[in-house]
Each structure stands twice: as structure tokens, then as C-alpha cells.
mmCIF file of the N, C-alpha and C atoms, coordinates in Angstrom:
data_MODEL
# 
_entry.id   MODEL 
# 
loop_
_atom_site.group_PDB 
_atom_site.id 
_atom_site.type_symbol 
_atom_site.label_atom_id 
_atom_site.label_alt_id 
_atom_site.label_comp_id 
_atom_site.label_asym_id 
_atom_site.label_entity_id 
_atom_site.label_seq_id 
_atom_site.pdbx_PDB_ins_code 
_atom_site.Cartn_x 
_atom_site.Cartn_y 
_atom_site.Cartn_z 
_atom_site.occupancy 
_atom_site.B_iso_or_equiv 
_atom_site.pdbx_formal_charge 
_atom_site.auth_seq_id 
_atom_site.auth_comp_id 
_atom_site.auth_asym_id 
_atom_site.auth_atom_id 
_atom_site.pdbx_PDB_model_num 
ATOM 1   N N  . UNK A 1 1  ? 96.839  301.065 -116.086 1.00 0.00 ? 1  UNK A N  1 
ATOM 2   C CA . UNK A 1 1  ? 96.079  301.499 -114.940 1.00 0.00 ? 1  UNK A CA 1 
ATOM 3   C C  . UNK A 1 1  ? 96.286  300.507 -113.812 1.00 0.00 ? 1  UNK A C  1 
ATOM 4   N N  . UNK A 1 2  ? 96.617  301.290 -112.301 1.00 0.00 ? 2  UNK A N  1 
ATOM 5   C CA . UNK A 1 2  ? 96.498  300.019 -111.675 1.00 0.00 ? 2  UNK A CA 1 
ATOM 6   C C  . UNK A 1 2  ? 95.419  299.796 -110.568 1.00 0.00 ? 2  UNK A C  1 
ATOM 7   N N  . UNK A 1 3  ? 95.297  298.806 -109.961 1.00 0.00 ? 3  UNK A N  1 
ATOM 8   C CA . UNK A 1 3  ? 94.062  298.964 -109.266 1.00 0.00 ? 3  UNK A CA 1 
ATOM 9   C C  . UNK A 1 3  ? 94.849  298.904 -107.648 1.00 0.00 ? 3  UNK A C  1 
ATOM 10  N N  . UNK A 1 4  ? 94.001  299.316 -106.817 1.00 0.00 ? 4  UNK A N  1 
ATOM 11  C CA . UNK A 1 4  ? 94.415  299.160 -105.614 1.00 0.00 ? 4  UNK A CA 1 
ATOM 12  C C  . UNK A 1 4  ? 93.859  297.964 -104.642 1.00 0.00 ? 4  UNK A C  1 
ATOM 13  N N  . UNK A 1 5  ? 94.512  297.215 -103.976 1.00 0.00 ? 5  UNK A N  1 
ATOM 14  C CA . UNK A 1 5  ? 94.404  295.957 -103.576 1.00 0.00 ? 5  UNK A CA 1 
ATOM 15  C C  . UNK A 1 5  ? 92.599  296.120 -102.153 1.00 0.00 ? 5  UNK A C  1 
ATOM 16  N N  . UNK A 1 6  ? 92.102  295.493 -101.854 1.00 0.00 ? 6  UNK A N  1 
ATOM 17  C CA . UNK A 1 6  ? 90.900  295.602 -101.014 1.00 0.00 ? 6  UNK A CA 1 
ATOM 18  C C  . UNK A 1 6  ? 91.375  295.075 -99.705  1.00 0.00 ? 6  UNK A C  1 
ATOM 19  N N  . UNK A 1 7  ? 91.427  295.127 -98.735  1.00 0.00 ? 7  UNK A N  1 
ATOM 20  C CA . UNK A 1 7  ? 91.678  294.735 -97.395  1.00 0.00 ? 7  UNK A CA 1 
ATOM 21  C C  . UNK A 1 7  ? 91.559  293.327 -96.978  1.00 0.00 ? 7  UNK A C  1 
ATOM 22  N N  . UNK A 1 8  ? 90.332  292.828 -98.030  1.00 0.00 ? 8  UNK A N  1 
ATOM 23  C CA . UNK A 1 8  ? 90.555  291.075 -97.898  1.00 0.00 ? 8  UNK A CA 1 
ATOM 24  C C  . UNK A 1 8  ? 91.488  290.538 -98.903  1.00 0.00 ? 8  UNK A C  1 
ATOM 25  N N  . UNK A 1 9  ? 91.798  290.880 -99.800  1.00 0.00 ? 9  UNK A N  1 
ATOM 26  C CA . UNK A 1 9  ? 92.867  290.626 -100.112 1.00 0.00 ? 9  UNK A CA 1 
ATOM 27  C C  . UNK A 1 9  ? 94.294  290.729 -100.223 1.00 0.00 ? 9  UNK A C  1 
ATOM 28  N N  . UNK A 1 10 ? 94.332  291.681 -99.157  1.00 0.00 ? 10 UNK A N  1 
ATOM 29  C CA . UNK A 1 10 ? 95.603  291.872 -98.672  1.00 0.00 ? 10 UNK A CA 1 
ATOM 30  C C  . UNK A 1 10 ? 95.584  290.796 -97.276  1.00 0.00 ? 10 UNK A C  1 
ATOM 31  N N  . UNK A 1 11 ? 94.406  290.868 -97.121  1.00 0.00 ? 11 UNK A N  1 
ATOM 32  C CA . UNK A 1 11 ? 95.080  289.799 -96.017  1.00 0.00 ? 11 UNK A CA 1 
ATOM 33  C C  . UNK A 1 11 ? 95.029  288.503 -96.167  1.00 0.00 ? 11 UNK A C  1 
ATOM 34  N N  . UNK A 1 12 ? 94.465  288.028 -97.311  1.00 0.00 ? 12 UNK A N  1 
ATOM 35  C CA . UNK A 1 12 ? 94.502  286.922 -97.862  1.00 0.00 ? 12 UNK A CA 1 
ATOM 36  C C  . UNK A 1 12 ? 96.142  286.673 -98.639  1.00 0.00 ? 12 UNK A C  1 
ATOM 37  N N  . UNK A 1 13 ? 96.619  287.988 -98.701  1.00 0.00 ? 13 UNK A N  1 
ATOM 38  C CA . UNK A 1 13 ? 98.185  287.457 -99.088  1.00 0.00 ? 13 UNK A CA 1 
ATOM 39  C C  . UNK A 1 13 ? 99.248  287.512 -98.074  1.00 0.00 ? 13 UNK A C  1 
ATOM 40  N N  . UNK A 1 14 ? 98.661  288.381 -96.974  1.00 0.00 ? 14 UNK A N  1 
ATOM 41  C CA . UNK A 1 14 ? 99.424  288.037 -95.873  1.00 0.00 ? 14 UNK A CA 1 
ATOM 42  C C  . UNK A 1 14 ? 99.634  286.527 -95.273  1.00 0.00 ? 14 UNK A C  1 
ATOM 43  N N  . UNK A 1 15 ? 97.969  286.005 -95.837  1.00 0.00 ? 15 UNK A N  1 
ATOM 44  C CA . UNK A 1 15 ? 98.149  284.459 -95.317  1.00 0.00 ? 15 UNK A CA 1 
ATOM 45  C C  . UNK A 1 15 ? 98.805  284.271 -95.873  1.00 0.00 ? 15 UNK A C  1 
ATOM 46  N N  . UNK A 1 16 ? 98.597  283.840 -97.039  1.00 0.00 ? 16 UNK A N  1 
ATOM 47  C CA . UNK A 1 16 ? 99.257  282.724 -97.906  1.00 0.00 ? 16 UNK A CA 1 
ATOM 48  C C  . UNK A 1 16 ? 100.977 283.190 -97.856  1.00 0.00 ? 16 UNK A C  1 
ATOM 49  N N  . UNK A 1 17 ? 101.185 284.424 -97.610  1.00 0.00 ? 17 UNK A N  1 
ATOM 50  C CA . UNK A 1 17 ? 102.977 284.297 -97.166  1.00 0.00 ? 17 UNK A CA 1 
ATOM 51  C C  . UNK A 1 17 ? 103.619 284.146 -96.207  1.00 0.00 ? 17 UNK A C  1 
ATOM 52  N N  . UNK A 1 18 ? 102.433 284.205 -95.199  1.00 0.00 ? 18 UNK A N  1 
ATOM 53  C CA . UNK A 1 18 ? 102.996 283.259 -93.460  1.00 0.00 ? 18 UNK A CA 1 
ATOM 54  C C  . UNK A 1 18 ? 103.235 281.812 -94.115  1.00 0.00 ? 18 UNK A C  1 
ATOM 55  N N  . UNK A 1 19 ? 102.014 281.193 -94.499  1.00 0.00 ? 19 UNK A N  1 
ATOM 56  C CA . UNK A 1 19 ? 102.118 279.841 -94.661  1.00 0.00 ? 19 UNK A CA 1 
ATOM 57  C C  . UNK A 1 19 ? 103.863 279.442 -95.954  1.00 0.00 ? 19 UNK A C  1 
ATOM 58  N N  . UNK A 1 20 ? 103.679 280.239 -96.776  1.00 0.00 ? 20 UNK A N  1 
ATOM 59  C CA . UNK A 1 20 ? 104.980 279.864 -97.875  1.00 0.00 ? 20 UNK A CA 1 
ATOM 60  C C  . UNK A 1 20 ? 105.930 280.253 -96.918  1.00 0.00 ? 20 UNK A C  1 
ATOM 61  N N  . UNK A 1 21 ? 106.276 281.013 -96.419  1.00 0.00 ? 21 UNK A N  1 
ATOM 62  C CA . UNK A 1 21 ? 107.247 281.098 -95.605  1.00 0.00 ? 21 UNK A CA 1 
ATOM 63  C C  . UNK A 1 21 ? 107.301 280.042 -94.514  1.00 0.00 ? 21 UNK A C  1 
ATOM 64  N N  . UNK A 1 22 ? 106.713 279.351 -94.092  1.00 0.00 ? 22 UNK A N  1 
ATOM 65  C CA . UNK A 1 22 ? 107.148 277.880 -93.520  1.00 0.00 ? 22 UNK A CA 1 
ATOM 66  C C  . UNK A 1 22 ? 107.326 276.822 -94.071  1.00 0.00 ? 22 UNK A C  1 
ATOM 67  N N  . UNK A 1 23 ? 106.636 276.777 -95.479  1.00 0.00 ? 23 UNK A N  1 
ATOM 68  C CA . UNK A 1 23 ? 107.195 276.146 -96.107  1.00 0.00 ? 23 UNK A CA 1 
ATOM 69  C C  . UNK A 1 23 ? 108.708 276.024 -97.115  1.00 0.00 ? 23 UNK A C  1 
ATOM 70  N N  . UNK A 1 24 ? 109.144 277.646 -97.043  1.00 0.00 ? 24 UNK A N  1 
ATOM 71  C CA . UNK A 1 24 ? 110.315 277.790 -97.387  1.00 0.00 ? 24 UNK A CA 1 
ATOM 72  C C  . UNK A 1 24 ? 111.205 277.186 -96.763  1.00 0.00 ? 24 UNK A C  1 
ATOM 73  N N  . UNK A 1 25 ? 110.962 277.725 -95.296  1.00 0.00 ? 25 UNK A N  1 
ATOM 74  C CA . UNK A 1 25 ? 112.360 277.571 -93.922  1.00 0.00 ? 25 UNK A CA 1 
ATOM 75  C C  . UNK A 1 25 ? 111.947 275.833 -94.206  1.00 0.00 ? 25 UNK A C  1 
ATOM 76  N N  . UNK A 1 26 ? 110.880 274.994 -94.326  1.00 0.00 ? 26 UNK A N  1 
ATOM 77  C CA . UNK A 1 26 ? 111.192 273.599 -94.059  1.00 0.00 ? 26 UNK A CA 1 
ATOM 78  C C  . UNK A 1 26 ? 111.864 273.081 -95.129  1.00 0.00 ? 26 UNK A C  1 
ATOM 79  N N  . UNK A 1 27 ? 111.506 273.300 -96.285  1.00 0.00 ? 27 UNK A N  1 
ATOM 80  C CA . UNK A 1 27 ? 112.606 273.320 -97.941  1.00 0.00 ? 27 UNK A CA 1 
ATOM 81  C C  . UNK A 1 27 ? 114.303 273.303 -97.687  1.00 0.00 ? 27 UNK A C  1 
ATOM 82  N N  . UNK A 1 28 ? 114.703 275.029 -96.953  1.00 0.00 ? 28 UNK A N  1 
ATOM 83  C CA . UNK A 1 28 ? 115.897 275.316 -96.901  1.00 0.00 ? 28 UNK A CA 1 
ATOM 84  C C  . UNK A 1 28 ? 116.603 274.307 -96.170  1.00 0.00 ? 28 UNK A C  1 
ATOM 85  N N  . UNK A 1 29 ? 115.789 273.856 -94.831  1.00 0.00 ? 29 UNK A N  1 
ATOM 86  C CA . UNK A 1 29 ? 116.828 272.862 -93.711  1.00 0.00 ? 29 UNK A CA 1 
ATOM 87  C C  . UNK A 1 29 ? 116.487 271.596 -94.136  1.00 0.00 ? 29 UNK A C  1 
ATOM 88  N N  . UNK A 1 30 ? 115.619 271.217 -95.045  1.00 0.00 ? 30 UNK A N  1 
ATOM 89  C CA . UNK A 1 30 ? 115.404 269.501 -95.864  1.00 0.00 ? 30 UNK A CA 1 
ATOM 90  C C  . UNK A 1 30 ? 116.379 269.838 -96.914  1.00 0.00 ? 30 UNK A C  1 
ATOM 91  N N  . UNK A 1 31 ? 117.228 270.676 -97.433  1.00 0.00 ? 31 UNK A N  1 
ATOM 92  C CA . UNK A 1 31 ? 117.883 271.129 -98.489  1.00 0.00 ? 31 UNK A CA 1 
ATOM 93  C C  . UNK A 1 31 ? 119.396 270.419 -97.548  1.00 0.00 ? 31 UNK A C  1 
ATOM 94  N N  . UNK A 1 32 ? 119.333 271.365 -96.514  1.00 0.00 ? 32 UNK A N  1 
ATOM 95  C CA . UNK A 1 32 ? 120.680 271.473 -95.412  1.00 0.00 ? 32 UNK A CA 1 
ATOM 96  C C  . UNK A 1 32 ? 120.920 270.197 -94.839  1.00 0.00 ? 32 UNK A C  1 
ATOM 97  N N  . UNK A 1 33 ? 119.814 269.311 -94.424  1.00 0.00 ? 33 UNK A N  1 
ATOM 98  C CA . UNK A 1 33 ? 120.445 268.067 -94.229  1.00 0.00 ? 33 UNK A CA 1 
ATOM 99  C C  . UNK A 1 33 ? 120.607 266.725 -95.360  1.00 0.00 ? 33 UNK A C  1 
ATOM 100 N N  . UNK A 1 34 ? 119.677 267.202 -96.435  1.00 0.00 ? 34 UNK A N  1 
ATOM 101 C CA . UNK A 1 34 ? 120.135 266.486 -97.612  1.00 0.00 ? 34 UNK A CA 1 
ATOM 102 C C  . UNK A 1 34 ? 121.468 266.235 -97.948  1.00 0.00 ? 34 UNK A C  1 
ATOM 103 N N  . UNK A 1 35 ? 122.149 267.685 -97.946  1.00 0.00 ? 35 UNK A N  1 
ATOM 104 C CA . UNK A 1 35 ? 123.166 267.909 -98.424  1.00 0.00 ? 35 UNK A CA 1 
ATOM 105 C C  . UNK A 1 35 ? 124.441 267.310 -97.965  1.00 0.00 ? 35 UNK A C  1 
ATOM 106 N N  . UNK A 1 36 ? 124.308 267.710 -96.654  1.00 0.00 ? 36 UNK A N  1 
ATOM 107 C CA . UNK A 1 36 ? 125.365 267.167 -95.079  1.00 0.00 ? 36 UNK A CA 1 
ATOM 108 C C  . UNK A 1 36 ? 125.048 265.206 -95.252  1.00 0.00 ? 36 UNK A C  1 
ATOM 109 N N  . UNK A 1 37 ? 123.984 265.395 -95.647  1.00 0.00 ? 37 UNK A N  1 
ATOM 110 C CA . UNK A 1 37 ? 123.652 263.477 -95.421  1.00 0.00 ? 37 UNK A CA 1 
ATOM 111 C C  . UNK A 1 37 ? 124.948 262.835 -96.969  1.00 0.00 ? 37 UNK A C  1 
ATOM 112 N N  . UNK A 1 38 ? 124.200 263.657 -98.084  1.00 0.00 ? 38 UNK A N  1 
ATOM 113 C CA . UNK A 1 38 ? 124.936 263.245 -99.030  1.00 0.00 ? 38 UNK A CA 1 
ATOM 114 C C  . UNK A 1 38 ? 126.436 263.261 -98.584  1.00 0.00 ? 38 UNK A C  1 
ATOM 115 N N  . UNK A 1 39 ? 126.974 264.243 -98.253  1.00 0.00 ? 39 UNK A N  1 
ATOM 116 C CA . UNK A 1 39 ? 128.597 264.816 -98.280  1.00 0.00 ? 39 UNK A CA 1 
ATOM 117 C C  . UNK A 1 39 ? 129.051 263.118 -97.341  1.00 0.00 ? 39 UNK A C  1 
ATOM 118 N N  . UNK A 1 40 ? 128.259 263.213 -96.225  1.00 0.00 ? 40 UNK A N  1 
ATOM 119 C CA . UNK A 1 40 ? 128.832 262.493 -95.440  1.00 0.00 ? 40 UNK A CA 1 
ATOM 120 C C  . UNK A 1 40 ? 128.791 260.962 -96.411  1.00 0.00 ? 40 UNK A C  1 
ATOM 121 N N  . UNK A 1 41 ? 127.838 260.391 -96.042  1.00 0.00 ? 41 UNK A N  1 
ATOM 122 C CA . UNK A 1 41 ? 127.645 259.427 -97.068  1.00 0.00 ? 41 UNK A CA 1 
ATOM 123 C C  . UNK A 1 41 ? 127.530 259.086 -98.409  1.00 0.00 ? 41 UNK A C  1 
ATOM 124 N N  . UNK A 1 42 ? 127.799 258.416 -99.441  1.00 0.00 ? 42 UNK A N  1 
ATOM 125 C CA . UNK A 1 42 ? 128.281 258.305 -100.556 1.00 0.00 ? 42 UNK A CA 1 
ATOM 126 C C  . UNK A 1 42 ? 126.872 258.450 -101.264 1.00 0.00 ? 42 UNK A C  1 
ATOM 127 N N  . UNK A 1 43 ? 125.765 259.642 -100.727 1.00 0.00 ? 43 UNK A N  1 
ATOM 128 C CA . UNK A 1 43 ? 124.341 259.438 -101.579 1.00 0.00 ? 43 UNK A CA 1 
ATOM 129 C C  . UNK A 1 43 ? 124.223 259.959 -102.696 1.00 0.00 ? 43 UNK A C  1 
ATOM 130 N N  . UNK A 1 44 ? 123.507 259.877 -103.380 1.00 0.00 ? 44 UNK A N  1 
ATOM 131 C CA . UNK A 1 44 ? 123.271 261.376 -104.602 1.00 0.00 ? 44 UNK A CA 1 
ATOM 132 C C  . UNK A 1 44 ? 122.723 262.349 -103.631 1.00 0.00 ? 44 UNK A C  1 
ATOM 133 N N  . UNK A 1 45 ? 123.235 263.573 -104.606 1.00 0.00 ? 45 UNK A N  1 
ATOM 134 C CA . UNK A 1 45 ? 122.334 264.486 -103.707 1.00 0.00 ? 45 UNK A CA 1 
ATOM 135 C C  . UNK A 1 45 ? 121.023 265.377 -104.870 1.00 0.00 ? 45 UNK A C  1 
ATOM 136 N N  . UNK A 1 46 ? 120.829 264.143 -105.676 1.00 0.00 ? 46 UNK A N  1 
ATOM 137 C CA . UNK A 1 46 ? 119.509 264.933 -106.396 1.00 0.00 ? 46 UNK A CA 1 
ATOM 138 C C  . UNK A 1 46 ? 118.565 265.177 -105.310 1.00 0.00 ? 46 UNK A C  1 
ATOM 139 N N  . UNK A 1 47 ? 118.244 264.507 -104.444 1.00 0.00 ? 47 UNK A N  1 
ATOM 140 C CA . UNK A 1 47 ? 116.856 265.071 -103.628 1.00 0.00 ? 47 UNK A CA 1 
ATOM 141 C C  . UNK A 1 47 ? 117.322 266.277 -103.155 1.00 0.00 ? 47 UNK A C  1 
ATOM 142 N N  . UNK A 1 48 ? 118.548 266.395 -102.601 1.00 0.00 ? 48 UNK A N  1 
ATOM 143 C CA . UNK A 1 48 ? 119.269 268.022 -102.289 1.00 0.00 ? 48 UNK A CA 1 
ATOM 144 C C  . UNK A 1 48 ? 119.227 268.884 -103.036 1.00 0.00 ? 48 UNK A C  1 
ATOM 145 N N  . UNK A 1 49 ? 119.212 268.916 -104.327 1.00 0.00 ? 49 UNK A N  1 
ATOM 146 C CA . UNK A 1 49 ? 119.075 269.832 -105.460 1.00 0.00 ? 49 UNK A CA 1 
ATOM 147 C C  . UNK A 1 49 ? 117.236 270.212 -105.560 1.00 0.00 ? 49 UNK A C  1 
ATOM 148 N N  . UNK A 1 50 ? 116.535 268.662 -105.559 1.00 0.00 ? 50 UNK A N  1 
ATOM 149 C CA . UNK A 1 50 ? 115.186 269.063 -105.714 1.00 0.00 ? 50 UNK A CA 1 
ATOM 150 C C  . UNK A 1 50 ? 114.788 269.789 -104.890 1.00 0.00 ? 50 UNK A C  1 
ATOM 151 N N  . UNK A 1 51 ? 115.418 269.875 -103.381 1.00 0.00 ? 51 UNK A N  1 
ATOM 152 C CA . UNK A 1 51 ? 114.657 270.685 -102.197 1.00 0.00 ? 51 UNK A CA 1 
ATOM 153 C C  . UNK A 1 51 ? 114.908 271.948 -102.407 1.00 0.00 ? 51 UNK A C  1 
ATOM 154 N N  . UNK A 1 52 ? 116.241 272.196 -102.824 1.00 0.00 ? 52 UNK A N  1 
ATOM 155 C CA . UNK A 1 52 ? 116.957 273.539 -103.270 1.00 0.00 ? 52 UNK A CA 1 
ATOM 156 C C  . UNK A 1 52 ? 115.942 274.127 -104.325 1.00 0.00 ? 52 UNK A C  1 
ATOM 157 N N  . UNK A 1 53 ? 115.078 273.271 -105.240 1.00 0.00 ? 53 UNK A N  1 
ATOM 158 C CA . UNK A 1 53 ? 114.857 274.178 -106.712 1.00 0.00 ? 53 UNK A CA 1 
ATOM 159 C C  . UNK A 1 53 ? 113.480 274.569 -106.343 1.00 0.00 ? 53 UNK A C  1 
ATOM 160 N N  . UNK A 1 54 ? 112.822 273.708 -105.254 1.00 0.00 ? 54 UNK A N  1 
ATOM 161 C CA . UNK A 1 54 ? 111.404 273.588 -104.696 1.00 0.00 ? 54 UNK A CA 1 
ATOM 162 C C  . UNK A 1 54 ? 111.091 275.141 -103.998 1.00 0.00 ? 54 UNK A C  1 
ATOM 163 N N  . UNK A 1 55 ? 112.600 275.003 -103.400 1.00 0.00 ? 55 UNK A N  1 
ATOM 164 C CA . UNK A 1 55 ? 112.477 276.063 -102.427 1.00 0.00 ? 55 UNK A CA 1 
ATOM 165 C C  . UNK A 1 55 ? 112.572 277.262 -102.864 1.00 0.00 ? 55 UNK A C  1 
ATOM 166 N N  . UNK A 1 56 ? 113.110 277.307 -103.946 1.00 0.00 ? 56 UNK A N  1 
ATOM 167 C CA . UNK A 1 56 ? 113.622 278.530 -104.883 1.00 0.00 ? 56 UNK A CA 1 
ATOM 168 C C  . UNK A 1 56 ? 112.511 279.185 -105.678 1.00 0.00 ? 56 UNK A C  1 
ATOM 169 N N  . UNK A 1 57 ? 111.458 278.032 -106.080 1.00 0.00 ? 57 UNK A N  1 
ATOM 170 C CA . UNK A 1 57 ? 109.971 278.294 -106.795 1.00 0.00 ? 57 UNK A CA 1 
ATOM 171 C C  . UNK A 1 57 ? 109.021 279.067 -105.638 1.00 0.00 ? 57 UNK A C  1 
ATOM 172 N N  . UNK A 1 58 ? 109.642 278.503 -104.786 1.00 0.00 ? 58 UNK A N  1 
ATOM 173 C CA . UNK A 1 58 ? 108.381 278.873 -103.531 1.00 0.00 ? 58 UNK A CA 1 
ATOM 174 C C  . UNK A 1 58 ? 108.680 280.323 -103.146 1.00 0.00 ? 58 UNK A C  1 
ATOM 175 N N  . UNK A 1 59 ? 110.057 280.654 -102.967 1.00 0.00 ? 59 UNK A N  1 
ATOM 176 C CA . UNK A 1 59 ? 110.400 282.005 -102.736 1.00 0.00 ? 59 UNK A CA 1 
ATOM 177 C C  . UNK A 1 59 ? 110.310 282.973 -103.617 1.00 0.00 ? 59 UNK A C  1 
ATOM 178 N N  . UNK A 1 60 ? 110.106 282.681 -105.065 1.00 0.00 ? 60 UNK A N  1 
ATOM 179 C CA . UNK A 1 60 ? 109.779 283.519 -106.276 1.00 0.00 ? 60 UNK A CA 1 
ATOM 180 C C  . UNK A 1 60 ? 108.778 283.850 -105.821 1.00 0.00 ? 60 UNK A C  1 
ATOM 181 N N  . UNK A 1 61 ? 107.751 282.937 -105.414 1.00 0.00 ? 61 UNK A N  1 
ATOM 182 C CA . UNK A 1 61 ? 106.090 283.525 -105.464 1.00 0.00 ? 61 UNK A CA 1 
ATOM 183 C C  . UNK A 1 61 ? 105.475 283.811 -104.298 1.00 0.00 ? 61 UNK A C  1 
ATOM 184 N N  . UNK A 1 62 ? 106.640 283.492 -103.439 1.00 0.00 ? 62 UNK A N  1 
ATOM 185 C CA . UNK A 1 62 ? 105.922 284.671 -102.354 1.00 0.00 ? 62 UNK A CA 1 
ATOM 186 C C  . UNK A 1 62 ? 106.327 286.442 -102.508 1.00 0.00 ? 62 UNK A C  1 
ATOM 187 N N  . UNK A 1 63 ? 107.394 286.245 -102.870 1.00 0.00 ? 63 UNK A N  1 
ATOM 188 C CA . UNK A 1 63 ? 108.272 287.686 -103.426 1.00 0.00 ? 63 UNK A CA 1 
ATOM 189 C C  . UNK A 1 63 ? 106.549 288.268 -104.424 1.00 0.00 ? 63 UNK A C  1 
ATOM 190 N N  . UNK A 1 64 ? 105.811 287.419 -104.948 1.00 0.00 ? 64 UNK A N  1 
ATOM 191 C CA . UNK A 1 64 ? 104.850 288.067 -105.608 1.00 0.00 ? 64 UNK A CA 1 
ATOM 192 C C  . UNK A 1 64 ? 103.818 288.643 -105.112 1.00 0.00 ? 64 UNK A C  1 
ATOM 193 N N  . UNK A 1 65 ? 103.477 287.842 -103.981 1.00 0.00 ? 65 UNK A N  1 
ATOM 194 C CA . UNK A 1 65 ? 102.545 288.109 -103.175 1.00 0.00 ? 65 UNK A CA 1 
ATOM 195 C C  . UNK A 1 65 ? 102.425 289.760 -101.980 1.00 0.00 ? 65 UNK A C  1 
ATOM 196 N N  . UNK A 1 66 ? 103.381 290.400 -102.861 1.00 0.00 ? 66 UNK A N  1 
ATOM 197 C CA . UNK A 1 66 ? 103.408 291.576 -101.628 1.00 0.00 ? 66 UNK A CA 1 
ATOM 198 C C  . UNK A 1 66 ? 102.080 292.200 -101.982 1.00 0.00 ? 66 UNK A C  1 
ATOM 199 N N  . UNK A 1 67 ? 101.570 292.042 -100.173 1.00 0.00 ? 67 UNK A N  1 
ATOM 200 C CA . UNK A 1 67 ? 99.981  292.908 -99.924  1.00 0.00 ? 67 UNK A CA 1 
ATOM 201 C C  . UNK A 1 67 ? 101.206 294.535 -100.351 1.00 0.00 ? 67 UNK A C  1 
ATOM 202 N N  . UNK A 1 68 ? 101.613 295.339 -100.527 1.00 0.00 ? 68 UNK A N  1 
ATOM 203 C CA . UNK A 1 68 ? 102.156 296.594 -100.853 1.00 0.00 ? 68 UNK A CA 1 
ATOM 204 C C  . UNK A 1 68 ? 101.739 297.261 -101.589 1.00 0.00 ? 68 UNK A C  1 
ATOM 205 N N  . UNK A 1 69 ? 101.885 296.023 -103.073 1.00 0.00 ? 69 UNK A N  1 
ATOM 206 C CA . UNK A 1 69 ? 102.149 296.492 -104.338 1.00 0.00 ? 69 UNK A CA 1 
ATOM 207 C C  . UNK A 1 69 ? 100.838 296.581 -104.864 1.00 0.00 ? 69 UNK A C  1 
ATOM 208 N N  . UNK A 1 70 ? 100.295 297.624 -105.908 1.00 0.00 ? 70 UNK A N  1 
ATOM 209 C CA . UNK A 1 70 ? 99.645  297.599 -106.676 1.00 0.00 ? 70 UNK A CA 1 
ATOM 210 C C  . UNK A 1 70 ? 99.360  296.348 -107.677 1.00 0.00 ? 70 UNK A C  1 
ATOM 211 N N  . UNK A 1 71 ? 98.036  295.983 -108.057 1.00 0.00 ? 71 UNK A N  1 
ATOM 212 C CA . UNK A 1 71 ? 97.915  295.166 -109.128 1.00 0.00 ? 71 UNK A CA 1 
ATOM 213 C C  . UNK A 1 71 ? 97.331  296.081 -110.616 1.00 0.00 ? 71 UNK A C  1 
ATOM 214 N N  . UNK A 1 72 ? 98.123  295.500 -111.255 1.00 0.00 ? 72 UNK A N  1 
ATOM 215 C CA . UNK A 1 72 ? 97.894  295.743 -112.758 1.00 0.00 ? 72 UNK A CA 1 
ATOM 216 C C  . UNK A 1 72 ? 96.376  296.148 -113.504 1.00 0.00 ? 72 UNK A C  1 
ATOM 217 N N  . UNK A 1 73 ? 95.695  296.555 -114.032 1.00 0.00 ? 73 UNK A N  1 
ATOM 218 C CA . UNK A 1 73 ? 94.654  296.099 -114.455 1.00 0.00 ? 73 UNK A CA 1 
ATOM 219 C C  . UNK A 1 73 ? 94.678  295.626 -115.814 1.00 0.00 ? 73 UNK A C  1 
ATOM 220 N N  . UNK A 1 74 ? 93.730  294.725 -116.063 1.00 0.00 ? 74 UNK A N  1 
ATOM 221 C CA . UNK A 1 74 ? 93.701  293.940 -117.776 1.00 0.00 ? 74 UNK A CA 1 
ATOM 222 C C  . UNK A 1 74 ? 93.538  294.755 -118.549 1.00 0.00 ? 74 UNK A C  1 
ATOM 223 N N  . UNK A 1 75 ? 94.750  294.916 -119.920 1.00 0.00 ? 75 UNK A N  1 
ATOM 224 C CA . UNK A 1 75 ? 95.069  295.762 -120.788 1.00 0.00 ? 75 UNK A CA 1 
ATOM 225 C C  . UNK A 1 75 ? 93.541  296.302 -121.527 1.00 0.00 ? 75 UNK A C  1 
ATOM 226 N N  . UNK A 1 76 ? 92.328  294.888 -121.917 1.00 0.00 ? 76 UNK A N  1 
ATOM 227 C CA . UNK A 1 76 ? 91.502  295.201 -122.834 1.00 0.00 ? 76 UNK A CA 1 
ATOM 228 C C  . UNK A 1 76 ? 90.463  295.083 -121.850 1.00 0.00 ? 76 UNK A C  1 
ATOM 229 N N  . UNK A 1 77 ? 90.069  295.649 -120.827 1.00 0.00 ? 77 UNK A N  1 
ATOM 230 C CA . UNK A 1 77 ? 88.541  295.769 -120.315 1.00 0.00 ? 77 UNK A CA 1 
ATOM 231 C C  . UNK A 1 77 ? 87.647  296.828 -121.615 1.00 0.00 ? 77 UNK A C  1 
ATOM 232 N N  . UNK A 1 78 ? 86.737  296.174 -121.513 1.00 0.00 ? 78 UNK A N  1 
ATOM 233 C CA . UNK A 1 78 ? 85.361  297.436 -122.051 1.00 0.00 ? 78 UNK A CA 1 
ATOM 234 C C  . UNK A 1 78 ? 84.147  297.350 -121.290 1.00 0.00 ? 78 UNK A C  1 
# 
């Protein structure tokens, strides 16, 4: 069964995916100059990878957050 989302909580996920979405774009270009810093200079580029994997977690769960979609309801209510 699924339930249909309430208007404050759709816009409570609209927030929270404005906000992840700036935190994505700042991830992707801390990713982009990590990377360019490493290439150029002889750095590691683990912090380049961490920004990359950070950013990658963050974009999973906004992908979750669609105000659109239906939510599930819990298999065992009584």
C-alpha cells in the first residue's frame, strides 16, 4: 500500500534537495580542483577520491528524496 506524501512534507524535501544540491555542486568542484592540484603536483589524490565518494553518497540520497514519488507503507501495521 502506498501512502501519499502531505504538502509539508513535500516541501520539506524540496528543502532538503535545494540544500544537497549545493552541497553536491561544492563536492563535484572540491573533487575538480583536488584532482587538477594532484595531477599538477606530485600529491595523493585520496582527498580527490574522498570528495568524489562524498559526493556520490550525497547524490544517491537526494535521488531519494523525490517530493513525486509515493511512500511505501509499513508491511505489518495493525
Amino acid at each position: 500500500m502506498k501512502e501519499k506524501l502531505t504538502n509539508d512534507e513535500k516541501i520539506k524535501r524540496v528543502k532538503q534537495r535545494k540544500i544537497l544540491k549545493g552541497f553536491i555542486i561544492f563536492f563535484g568542484l572540491l573533487t575538480l580542483v583536488l584532482a587538477i592540484y594532484s595531477l599538477v603536483t606530485k600529491f595523493t589524490p585520496i582527498p580527490a577520491i574522498v570528495s568524489l565518494v562524498v559526493e556520490a553518497i550525497l547524490s544517491k540520497y537526494r535521488d531519494q528524496l523525490d517530493p513525486k514519488v509515493e511512500v511505501s507503507a509499513p508491511k505489518n501495521q495493525e
